[in-house]
C-alpha positions, 0 to 999 in steps of 0.5 A: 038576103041578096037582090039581083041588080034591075036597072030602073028608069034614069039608072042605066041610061048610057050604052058602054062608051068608046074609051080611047088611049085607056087600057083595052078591058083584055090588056095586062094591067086589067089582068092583074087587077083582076087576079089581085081582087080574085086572090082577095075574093078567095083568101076573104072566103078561107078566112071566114069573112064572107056572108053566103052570096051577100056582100061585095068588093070593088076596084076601080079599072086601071086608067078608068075613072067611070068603070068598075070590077066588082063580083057578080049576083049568086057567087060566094066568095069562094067561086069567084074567079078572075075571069067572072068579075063584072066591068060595070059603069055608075049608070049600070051597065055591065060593060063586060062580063056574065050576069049582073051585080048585086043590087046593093053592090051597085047601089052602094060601091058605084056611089062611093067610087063616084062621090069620093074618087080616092077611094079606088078599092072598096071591100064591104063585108059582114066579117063577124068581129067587125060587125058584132063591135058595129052593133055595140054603143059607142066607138067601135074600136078602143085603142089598145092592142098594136094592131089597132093602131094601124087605124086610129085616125082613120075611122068613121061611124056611120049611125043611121042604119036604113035597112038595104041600099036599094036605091042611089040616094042610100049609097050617097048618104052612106058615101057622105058619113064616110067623109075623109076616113078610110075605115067606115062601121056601118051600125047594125051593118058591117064595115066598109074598107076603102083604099087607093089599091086593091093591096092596101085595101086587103091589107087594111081589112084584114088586120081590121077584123084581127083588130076588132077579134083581140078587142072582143076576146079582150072585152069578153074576159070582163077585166078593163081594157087599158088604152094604149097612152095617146102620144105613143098611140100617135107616134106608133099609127105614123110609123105604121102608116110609114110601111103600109105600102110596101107591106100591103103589096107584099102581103097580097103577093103572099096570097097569090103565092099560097092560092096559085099553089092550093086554089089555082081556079082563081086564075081562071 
């Protein structure tokens, strides 16, 4: 189902840019950046998020507002390491790294990261119970379990499935139905995450696809499910909203720590 990226006449027009008084693609805080998404590569595939080599993540590049990371055509999650993520720029030029991206990575995240600037993190995938609720009527998510909570305000649908991103004029549009949310259910599709770092946006995918899984078991059991009452639905999302930060921050240095114990590869 993947496609290898090619670029085509008026995609890939400009050669890498001399980028002064920006962060050297090799310097630290590029460095971290690339651990961050890596661990976030891993700890996806282990937990069964990941699609075969399809689907993808990406991270605006400290101090780069026209570069990207994002993971390379033919690795599975579980491969990737921090050194194998691509720098790619919105005409399609891979600045630094081996290979190429995935046509509709590019198609799509280069388009988000340019249509929408706020959105400095953007992970897509086919995680199975966010998916399955993309295909069902109606609006995904039914506010009834805690954890959904996190999200309520927060989410898109995105209605029109035109098959796969290949070409810019698809990731626009998709860029235009996500509008001001951070969440996006792509029907028939799967789920967008974005996020102003790569901590918030894993925070966020994750307990999405928690959220999404307690729903199914919930609506499986055949019984009705109860909403949980607006105003305390309400109250309960801005208190979570309060600690997201330094949750999703430590939550993602909890990751690091188990995959420098159990799968140290990812620092390669």
């Amino acid at each position: 189902m993947a496609h290898v990226f090619t670029p085509t006449a008026g995609t890939a027009t400009a050669a890498p840019r001399d980028l002064p008084n920006r962060p050297a693609l090799d310097s630290d805080i590029v460095r971290e950046a690339r651990l961050d998404l890596a661990a976030c590569f891993r700890t996806a595939a282990r937990l069964g998020l990941h699609e075969g080599i399809c689907n993808h993540f990406s991270a605006m590049l400290p101090g780069y507002d026209d570069q990207f990371l994002v993971n390379p055509y033919g690795l599975a999650f579980g491969e990737v390491t921090a050194s194998s993520l691509l720098v790619c720029d919105f005409d399609g030029n891979v600045v630094a790294g081996s290979g190429a991206p995935e046509a509709t990575a590019f198609y799509i995240h280069a388009r988000l990261h340019l249509r929408l600037p706020r959105a400095r993190v953007a992970l897509h995938t086919h995680m199975p119970y966010a998916t399955a609720l993309s295909m069902t009527a109606g609006d995904p998510l039914v506010y009834a379990g805690q954890t959904a909570l996190k999200f309520r305000g927060r989410v898109a649908v995105d209605p029109d499935y035109n098959g796969l991103a290949l070409d810019t004029g698809e990731g626009d549009r998709i860029a235009a139905a996500i509008g001001d949310a951070d969440i996006v259910f792509m029907k028939h599709h799967g789920v967008m995450v974005l996020g102003g770092s790569i901590a918030e946006a894993w925070d966020d995918l994750y307990y999405l696809e928690r959220a999404c899984q307690v729903q199914c078991i919930a609506e499986s059991t055949g019984r009705k499910i109860l909403p949980v009452p607006s105003a305390v639905a309400e109250q309960t999302a801005r208190q979570m909203r309060a600690g997201d930060g330094a949750s999703a921050r430590s939550h993602l240095a909890s990751l690091r720590r188990r995959l420098d114990r159990e799968e140290p590869d990812y620092r390669l």
